[in-house]
FIBA-559868 format. One record per residue (C-alpha): residue in three letters; y, z, x. Coordinates in steps of 0.001 Angstrom, whole numbers, plus 500000, padded with zeros to 6 digits. Each point is the difference from the previous one (the first is absolute). Layout:
// residues N
ALAYZX...
//
This chain:
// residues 561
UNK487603514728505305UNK499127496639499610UNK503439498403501853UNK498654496758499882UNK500380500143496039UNK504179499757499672UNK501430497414497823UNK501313496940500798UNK503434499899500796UNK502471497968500201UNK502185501230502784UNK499684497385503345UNK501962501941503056UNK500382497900502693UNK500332502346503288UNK502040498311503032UNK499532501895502848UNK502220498452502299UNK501702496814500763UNK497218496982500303UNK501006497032502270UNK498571496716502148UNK500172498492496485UNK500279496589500035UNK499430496467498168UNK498447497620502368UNK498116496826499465UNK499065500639496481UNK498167503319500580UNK501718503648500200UNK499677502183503029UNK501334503702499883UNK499331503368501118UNK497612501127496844UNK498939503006501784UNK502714501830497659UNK499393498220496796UNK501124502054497216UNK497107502189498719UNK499332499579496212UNK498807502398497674UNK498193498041497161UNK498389502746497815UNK497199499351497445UNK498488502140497688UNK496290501017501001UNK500624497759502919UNK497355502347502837UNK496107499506499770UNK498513503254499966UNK496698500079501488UNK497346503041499260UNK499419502763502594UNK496871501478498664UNK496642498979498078UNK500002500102496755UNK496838499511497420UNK500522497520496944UNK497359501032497645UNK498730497046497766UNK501398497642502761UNK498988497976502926UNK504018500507500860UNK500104503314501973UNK502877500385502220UNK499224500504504078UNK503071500988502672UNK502052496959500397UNK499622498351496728UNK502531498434498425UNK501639502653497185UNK503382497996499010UNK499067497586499024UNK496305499936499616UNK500454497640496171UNK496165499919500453UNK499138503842499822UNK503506500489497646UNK497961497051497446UNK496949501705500292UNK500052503808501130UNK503217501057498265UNK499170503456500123UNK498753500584503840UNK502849497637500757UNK502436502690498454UNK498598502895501937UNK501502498197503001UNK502914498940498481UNK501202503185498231UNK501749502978501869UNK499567504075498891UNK503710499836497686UNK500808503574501667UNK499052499900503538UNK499604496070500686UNK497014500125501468UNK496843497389499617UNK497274500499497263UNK497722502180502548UNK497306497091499538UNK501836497317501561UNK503008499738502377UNK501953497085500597UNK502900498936502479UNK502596497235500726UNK498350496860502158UNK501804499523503354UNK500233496546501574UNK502096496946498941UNK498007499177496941UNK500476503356498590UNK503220498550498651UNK499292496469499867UNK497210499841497517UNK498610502238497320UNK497017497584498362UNK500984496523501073UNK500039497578496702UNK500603503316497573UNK502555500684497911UNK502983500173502537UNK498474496751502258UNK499920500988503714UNK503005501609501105UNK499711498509503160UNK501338496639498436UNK503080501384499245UNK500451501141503931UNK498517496567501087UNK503672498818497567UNK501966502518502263UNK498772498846503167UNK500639495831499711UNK503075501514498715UNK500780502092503001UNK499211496889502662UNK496483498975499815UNK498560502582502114UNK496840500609497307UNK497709502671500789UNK502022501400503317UNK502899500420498114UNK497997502375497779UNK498742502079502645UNK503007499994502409UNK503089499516498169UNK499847501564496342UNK500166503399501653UNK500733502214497201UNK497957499661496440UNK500490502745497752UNK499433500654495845UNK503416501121499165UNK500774502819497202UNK500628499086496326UNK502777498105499081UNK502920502119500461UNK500147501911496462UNK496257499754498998UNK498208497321497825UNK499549500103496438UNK496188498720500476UNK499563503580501529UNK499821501569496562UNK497841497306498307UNK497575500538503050UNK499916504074499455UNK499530500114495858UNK498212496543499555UNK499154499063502875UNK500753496465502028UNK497064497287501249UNK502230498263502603UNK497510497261498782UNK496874501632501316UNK497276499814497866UNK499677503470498863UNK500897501781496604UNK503763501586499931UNK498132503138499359UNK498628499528503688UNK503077499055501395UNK501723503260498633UNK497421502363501438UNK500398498030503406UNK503947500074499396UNK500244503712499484UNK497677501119502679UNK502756498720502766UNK503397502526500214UNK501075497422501583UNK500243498005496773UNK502744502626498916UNK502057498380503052UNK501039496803497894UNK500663502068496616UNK503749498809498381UNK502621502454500393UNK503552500537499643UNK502850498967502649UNK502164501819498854UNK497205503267501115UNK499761500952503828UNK498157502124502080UNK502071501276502913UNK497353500033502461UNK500201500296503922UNK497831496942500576UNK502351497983497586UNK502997501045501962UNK498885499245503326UNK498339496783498912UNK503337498544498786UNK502086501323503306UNK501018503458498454UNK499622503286500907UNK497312502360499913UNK500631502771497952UNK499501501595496984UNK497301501247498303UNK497707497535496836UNK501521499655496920UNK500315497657497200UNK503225499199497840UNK501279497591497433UNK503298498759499977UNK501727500433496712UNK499449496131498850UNK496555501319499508UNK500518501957496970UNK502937497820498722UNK498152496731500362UNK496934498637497860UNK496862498559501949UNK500660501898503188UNK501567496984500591UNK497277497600498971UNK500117497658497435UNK498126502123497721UNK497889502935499489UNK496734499392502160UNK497406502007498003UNK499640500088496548UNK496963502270498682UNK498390501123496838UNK498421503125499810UNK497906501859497782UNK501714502784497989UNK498304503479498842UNK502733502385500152UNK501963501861502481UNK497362501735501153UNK497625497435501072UNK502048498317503084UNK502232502697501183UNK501229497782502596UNK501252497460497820UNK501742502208497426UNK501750501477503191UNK500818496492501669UNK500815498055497173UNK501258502204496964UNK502891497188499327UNK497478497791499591UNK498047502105497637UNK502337501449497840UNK500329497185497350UNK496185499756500130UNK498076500162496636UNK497423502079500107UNK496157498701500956UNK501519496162501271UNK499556499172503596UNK503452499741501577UNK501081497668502899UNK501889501344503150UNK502194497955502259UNK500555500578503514UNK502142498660502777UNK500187499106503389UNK500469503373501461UNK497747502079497150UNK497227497909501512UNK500768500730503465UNK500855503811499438UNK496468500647498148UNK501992500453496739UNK497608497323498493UNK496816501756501288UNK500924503230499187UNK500666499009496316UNK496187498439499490UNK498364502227502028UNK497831501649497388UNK498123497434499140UNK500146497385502750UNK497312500970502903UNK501877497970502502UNK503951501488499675UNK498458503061501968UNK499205498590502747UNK502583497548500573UNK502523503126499452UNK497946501403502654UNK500638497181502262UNK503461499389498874UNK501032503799500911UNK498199499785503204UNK500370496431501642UNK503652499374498569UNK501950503086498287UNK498652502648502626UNK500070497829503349UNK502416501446502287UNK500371496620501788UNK500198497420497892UNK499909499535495935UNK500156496358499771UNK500662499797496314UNK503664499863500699UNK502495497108500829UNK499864499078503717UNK502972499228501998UNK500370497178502393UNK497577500189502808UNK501682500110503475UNK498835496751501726UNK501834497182501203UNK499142497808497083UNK498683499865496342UNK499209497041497996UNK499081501403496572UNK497848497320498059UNK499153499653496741UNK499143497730496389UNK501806500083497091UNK500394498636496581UNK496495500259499117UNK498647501782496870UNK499472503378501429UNK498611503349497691UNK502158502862500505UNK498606502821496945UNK496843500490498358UNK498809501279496655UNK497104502000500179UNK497727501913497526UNK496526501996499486UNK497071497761500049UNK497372502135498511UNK497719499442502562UNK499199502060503240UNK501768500108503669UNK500702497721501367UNK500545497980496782UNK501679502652497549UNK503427497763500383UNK500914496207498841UNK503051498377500364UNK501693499316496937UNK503060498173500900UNK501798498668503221UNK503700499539500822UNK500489497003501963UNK503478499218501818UNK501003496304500181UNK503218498329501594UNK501979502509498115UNK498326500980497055UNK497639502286498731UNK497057499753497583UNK496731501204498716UNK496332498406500465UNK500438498738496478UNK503536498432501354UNK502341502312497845UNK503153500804501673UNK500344503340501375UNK502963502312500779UNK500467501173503451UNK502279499528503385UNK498410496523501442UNK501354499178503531UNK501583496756500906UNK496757498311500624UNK496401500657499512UNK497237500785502748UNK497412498561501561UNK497149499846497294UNK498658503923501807UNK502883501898500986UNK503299500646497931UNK503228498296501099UNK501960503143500428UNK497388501397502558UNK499952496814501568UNK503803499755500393UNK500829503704501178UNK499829498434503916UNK503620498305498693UNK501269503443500668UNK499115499593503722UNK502893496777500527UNK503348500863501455UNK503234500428498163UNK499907496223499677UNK497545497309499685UNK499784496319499834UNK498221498159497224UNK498171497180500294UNK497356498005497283UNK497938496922501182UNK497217498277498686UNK497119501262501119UNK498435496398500822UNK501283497767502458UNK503681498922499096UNK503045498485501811UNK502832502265498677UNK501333498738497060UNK498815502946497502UNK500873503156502752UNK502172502116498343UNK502023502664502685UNK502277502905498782UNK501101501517503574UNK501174504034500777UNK498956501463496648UNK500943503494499680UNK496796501773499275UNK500325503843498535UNK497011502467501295UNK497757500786497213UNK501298496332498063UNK498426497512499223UNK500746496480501532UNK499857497133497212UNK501539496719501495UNK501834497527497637UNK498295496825500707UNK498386497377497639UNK495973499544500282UNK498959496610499065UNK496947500689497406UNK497155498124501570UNK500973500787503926UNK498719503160502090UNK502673501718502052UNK500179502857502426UNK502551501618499711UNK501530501733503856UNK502274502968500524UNK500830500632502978UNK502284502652501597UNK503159498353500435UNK501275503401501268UNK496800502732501692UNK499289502903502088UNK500711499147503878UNK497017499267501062UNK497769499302496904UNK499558496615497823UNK498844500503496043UNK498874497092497629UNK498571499778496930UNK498327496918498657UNK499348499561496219UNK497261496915499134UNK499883498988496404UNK496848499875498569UNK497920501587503106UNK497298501599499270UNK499162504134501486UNK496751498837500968UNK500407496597501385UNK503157500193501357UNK498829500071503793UNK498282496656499470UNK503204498447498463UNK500891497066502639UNK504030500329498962UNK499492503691501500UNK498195499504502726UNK502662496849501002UNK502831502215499783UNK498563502785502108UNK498985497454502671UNK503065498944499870UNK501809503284500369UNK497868501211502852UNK500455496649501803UNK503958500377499772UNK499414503577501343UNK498227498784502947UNK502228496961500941UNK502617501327502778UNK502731497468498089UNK500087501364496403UNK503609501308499415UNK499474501132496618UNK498016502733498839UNK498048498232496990UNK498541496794500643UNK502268497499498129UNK498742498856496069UNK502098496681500040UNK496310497821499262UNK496922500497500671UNK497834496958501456UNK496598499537500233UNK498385502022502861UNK495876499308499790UNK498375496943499503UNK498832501796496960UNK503794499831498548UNK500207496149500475UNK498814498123496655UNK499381496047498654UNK503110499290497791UNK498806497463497729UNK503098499133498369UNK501123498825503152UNK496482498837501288UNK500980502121503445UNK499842503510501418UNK501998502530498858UNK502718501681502061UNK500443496710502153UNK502538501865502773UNK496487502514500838UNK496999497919498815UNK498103497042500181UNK496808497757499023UNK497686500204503349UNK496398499761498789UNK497340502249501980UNK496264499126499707UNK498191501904496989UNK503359499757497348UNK499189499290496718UNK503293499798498645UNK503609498764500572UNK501203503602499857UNK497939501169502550UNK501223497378502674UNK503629501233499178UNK500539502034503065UNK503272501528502501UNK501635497643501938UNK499208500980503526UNK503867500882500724UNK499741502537496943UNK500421503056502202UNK503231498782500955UNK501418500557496098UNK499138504009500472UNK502959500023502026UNK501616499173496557UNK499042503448499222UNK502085501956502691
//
């Protein structure tokens, strides 16, 4: 199984394993014990090189591959050898095992996960660690190898993504330069892919894994139950139904699986039209929807096969069901919102051949409230309070809410620098389990916040946050310098033996790089006078660029405690 291949995520756990001290602010420059620095899970889709493990002939083509050569992402063999480029891509859909003329494994070493093809598509990944480490206290390329200790690719987001679907009936580029058609045979080869399908949380699977993940009990045997909001509820508790798909019609006869699936839907039918099935959250996730096209779609056998085996069947762990909090110390739960963000599809017979015998005909986009279609009609449904982050639904997104205490204080800032005058603060919120938290605050229409809740009110012994940016991109969001100031920020209050509180305060937020410190021409002067100021360096070119920190700027992080 290709584990390399997950989906980006948007969950950022920060780990503290034990107290960190000798943190101090001397002379300008910060000293601490970083030998415990918070390990950071920043997931990316596709985010591993593989590298090939065996020989493998290219006919018509100089570009053979030979052990060690670069697999993901080779964009010169994918341009130019599509097809011998698949047969190391693809795994068997039953037994997920490599095409039997070419094997090919995850690369080890640091640039495994620091670069895939430098310049591609996604840039060099290692640019956006190069961010974390000035971030972290200048320590470059040691604090890479010595002080990130844990990198992971987390699971999907925590109720599945919508793109999931598109990727398995259409099939989704990701911006590589290959036909959907490709993508979708690459897609569907993976059971893993099934991992980030949408399903229901109001659906669970009682699992021993589950339990003893979250602190419970062992015990019990695997089963899988809906609550009774399932069946009483529309959507599954999305904001809509997430497949919508035409289908042929010949009489009973011809799809027995669909007149035994979906007889509500066909008993209005006229006779010889197509007719269009709708499915939800959970009938994706229970094989409902595969089942019900089975006759005449090549691929729903095999991912029932996969979903029966890997998920339904496991006697470990079905991950299609709503996780609980894990048990660590402490969980900051990170994500975008208020971008346009799909969340159902329309989808109908092509006429041509697998992979290309479906188009999509429509798309349901969620935005800040509303719903609509691609041709921006309004359409019925349950929107949430806001709307995702452009890849992933906002009520997947939002289900870590669940994880705060019984209450939670609210806080929205600016996500640029700012000295206080537009935080809003709404302290000790009751927050219900399973509810939604919507704050009452105003938003300013041309100003980015985050918007903080923290437990006011937790587990002994464990801290939850969750941090909502407006306008953040799934994709991008790791590269966003708002984020990564407000998790240096947090880990440096962690490590400083006088923080009292257990948030790092969001009174203002000053400039903390030279990079932050700008010419304000209106003023002809630096901005941000208390942190910055105009000291030109050989090689500037502009007045901007000699705005730099004030050498005593270290001393205003103790404004921070």
């Amino acid at each position: 199984m290709r584990a390399n291949l997950h989906i980006a995520t948007i969950l950022v756990v920060l780990l503290m394993h034990g107290k960190l001290h000798n943190t101090s602010v001397d002379g300008g420059e910060l000293s601490g014990d970083y030998s415990k620095l918070s390990g950071i899970i920043i997931p990316g889709f596709a985010s591993t090189q593989l590298r090939a493990w065996s020989f493998l002939d290219c006919p018509y083509s100089p570009l053979d591959f030979n052990p060690l050569d670069l697999v993901w992402l080779d964009t010169t063999k994918l341009l130019s050898a599509v097809n011998c480029w698949l047969k190391c891509m693809l795994l068997d859909p039953y037994n997920q095992t490599d095409h039997p003329e070419c094997k090919s494994r995850p690369d080890s070493g640091l640039s495994a996960i620091t670069e895939l093809d430098p310049g591609y598509i996604t840039g060099p990944l290692s640019s956006v660690w190069k961010d974390w480490c000035h971030m972290i206290g200048d320590c470059h390329h040691q604090c890479l190898r010595s002080e990130t200790f844990i990198f992971t690719d987390s699971r999907a987001p925590l109720l599945g993504a919508i793109e999931t679907v598109k990727a398995t009936f259409f099939g989704n580029t990701f911006g590589l330069p290959v036909s959907e058609g490709t993508a979708r045979l690459m897609f569907n080869s993976f059971a893993s892919s099934l991992w980030m399908m949408p399903f229901s949380k109001y659906c669970r699977a009682d699992n021993s894994y589950c339990r003893h993940f979250a602190g419970g009990v062992r015990k019990g045997h695997h089963t899988y139950h809906c609550e009774e909001k399932e069946f009483h509820l529309n959507y599954s508790g999305w904001p809509t139904n997430i497949v919508n798909i035409e289908i042929p019609f010949r009489g009973f006869d011809a799809y027995p699986s669909v007149t035994e699936l979906a007889q509500t839907n066909l008993s209005s039918m006229e006779c010889g039209l197509p007719t269009q099935l709708s499915f939800s959250a959970r009938e994706i996730s229970d094989g409902t929807l595969f089942k019900a096209i089975e006759d005449y779609e090549s691929d729903s056998k095999r991912l029932l096969y996969q979903l029966k085996k890997s998920y339904h069947d496991d006697p470990v762990l079905n991950p299609l069901t709503p996780w609980d909090r894990p048990p660590i110390k402490n969980v900051f739960c990170i994500y975008g919102i208020d971008s346009r963000t799909e969340v159902g599809y329309y989808f109908a017979p092509s006429g041509k051949s697998y992979p290309d015998n479906w188009i999509t005909t429509d798309i349901i986009y969620e935005l800040e409230g509303s719903l609509y279609s691609r041709s921006g009609n309004l359409v019925e449904g349950n929107p949430g309070a806001a709307s995702g982050d452009d890849t992933v639904p906002y009520n997947s997104l939002s289900l870590c809410k669940n994880w705060l205490g019984p209450k939670v204080n609210i806080t929205r800032a600016p996500q640029s620098e700012h000295d206080g005058s537009d935080v809003q603060v709404d302290l000790n919120v009751e927050h219900q389990h399973e509810d939604d938290i919507v704050p009452n605050m105003t938003r300013s229409p041309r100003v980015k916040y985050i918007t903080y809740y923290e437990d006011s009110e937790s587990i002994l012994g464990r801290r939850t946050a969750v941090w909502e940016l407006d306008k953040a991109n799934h994709r991008n969001i790791v590269r966003s310098p708002a984020l990564m100031r407000e998790l240096w920020l947090q880990m440096w209050h962690d490590i400083h033996p006088s923080a009292k509180s257990k948030f790092v305060t969001k009174a203002k937020r000053g400039p903390l790089r030279d990079e932050d410190c700008y010419w304000d021409y209106g003023k002809a002067r630096c901005s941000w006078p208390e942190y910055c100021e105009y000291r030109y360096l050989f090689g500037d070119v502009h007045l901007g660029q000699s705005c730099r920190l004030k050498n005593s700027s270290a001393d205003a992080l103790l404004n921070y405690l």
